[in-house]
N, C-alpha and C positions, 0 to 999 in steps of 0.2 A: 499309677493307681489313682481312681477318682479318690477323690477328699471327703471326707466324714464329717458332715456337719449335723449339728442341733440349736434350737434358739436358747440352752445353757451355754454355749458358746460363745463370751463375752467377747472375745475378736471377731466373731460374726457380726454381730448385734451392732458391734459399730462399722464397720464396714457396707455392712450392709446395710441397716437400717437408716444409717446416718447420711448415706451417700446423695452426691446431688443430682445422682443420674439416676435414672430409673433400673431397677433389677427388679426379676423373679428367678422366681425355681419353676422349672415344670417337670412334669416326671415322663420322659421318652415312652413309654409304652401307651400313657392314655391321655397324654398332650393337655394334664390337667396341673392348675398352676398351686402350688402346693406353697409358696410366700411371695409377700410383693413386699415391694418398698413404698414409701411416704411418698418420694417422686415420680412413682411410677402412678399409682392411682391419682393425684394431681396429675398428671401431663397427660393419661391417656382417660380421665372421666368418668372412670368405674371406680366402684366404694371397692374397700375389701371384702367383703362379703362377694360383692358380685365376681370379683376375680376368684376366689377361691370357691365358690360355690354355683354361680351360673355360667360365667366362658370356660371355651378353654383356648388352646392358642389359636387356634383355627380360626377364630371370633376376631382375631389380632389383624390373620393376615386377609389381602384381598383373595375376593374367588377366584380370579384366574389364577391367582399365583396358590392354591393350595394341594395341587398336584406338584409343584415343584418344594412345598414345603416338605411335604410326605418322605417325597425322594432325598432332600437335603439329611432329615432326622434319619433313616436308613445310614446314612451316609457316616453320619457325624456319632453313630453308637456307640463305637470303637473309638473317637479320635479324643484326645484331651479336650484339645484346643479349637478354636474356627473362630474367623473372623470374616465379615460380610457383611456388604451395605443388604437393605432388605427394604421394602412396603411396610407400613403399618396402615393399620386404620383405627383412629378412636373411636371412643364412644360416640359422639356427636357423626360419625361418617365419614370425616376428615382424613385425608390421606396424608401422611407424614413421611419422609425418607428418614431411615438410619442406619448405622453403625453399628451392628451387635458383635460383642466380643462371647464366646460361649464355652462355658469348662463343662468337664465331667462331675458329678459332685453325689454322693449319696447322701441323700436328707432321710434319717429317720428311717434307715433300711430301705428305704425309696431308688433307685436307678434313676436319675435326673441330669438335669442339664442346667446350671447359672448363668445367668444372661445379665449383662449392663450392655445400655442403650447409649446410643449418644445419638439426638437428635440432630440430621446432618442438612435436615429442610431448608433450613435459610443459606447453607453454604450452597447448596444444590441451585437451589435458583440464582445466587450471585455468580458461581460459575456457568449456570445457561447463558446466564443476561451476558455476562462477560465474554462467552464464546460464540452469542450475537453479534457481540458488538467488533470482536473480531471478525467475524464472517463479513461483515455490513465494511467494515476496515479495508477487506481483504479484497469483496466484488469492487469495490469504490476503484481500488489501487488497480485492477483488473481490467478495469473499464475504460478508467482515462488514457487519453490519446498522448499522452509522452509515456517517457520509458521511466522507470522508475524502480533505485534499489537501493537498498542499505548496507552499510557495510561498520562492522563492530571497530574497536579502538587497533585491530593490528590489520584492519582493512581487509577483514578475511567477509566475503559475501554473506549477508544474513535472509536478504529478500532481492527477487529478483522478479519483475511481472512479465507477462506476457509481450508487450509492447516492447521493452526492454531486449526479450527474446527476439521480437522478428528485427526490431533498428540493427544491432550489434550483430543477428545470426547466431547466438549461444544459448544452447537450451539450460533452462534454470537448473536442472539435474545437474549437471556440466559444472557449475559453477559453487551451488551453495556451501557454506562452507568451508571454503578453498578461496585460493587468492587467486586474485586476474593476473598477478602480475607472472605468478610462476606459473600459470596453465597459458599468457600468450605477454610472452618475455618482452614482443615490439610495445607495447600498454605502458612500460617501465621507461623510454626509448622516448614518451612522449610526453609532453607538458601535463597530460591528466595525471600521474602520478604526484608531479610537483605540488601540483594545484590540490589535491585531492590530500595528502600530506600538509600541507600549507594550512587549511580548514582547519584540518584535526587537530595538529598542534598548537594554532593561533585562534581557536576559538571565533573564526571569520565565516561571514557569508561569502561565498567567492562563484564568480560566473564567469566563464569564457566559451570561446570555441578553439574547436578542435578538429584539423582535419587527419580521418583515422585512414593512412594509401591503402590497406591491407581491404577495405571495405568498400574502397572509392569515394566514402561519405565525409559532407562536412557536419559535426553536432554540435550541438550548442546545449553545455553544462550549467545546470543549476544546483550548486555543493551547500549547504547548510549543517553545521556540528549540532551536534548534542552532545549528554554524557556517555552516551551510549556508544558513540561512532558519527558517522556523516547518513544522512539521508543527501539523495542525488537525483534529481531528475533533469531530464533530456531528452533534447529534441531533434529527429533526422532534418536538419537544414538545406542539405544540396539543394534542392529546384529551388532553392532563395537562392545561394547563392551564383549558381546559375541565372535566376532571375537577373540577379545583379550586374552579374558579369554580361550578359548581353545589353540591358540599361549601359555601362561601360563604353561598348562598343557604342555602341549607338551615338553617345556623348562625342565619345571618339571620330564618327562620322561627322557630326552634324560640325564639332570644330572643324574639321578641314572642310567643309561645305563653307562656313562662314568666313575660316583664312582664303579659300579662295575666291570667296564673292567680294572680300572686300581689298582685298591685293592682286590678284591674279587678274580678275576681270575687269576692277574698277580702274587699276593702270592703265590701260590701253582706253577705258573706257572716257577718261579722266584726258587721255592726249588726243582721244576723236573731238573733243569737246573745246578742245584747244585751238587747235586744226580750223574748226567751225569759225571760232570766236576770228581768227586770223584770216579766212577766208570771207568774213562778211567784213570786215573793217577795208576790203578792196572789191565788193561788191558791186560798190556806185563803178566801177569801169567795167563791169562785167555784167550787165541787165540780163544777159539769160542765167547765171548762175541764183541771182536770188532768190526764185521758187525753190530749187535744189536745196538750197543751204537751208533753209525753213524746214523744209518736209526730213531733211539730213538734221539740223539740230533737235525737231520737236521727240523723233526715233532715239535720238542717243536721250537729251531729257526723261523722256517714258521707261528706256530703257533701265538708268539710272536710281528710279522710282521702284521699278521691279528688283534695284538690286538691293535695294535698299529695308523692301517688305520682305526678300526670303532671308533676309540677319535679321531682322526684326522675330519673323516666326523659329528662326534657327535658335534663339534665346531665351523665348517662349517656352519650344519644346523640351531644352535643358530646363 
């Protein structure tokens, strides 16, 4: 049963009158406001007078929304209770968000409806801006070219991006949530759990690599704790380490190019040279050989030159 109220109603008077929220009455049939409160004419701009005798709530809400007011008040004839954020608009134009909580109530043989307001405007914008700043959080996280996820204090998936998705192959559905380690057991098997564990526990920044066989890939872990759990970003390595490993080789060549220029070739090079010096020291009885030995030492000389410039750039190139 709605409630019976009159302004001899000294639990009225203070509840209502006294409150720091705005309330009225209006009466369901002619949406005409039949009492206000002290904070309701402050916060919405109209004297009493003009609430009880020039608006009625229609004046309250905006015009697009007064075919769904219509429909709401239908609605709500029958019920006690209703709670709904709503539009307002003051005096001045102003658009407000809020909070109506609204009972059945009979004022004065009246069919009515009591209404407290609770102004929810400045939460409304703190939560836009905040789920900007999320969104702005979220494309950022989206965008950048490592992989990038969070995981809570029992290492269960909190975020997981896109980039994330294509390095590892695991769609973010797959994972949030849930633990890596029980949806791919090899995860547990490998030093990122250590590591990853290690952070959490010890309050550390920790970076390594990792090569994951299951993917072919080598990555490279960036683990940072919070309170929260670890944030983790990472990066697909291979063609570095690829890079590398031919670099490697290479090194690898270019030492036995220079073991054998400076052993292999220069020995024999080293006993032509020998050879020369012993065959010009009996030269003077041999006058046709002395052009030979000239034109035979100045080749081994030069030659010697050359072996000497390809270790030099062999050393270089390492």
């Amino acid at each position: 049963m709605p409630l019976h109220i009159t302004n001899d109603d000294a639990s009225f008077n203070v509840l209502f009158h006294n409150s720091p929220n705005p309330m009225w009455i209006v009466e369901v049939d002619t949406l005409k406001f039949k009492e206000v409160n002290e904070a309701a004419i402050k916060h919405y701009g109209y004297s009493r007078d003009e609430f009880l005798n020039e608006i009625r709530l229609s004046n309250i809400r905006p015009i697009y929304e007064q075919q769904e007011m219509l429909d709401l008040i239908k609605r709500i004839k029958h019920r006690q209770t209703i709670k709904k954020d709503l539009t307002h608009i003051k005096k001045d134009g102003s658009a407000i968000r809020v909070n109506i909580t609204s009972y059945n109530v009979t004022y004065y043989g009246c069919r009515c409806r009591m209404v407290i307001i609770l102004d929810i405007t400045d939460q409304r914008l703190k939560d836009i801006k905040l789920t900007e700043a999320t969104n702005k959080i979220n494309e950022t996280l989206e965008s950048i070219t490592d992989g990038f996820i969070t995981l809570d204090k029992k290492l269960k998936i909190t975020y997981w991006n896109k980039e994330a998705e294509r390095i590892l192959i695991i769609n973010s559905d797959t994972v949030l949530h849930k633990s890596l380690w029980q949806l791919y057991p090899y995860y547990r098997e490998l030093s990122v759990y250590e590591q990853f564990n290690h952070s959490l526990k010890e309050k550390e920044t920790v970076k390594f690599e990792e090569y994951i066989a299951p993917l072919n890939k080598w990555i490279r872990f960036n683990v940072y704790p919070s309170n929260d759990g670890l944030a983790v970003y990472f990066q697909d390595i291979t063609g570095q380490k690829h890079g590398e490993e031919q670099i490697n080789l290479k090194n690898e060549s270019l030492d036995q190019i220079a073991y054998i220029n400076s052993h292999m070739i220069r020995k024999p090079l080293a006993n032509i040279l020998g050879i020369i010096n012993s065959l010009e020291d009996a030269s003077h009885k041999e006058d046709h050989l002395e052009v030979p030995l000239k034109l035979l030492k100045q080749s081994a000389i030069e030659l010697d030159h050359i072996i000497k410039d390809i270790n030099n750039r062999v050393e270089k190139t390492k």
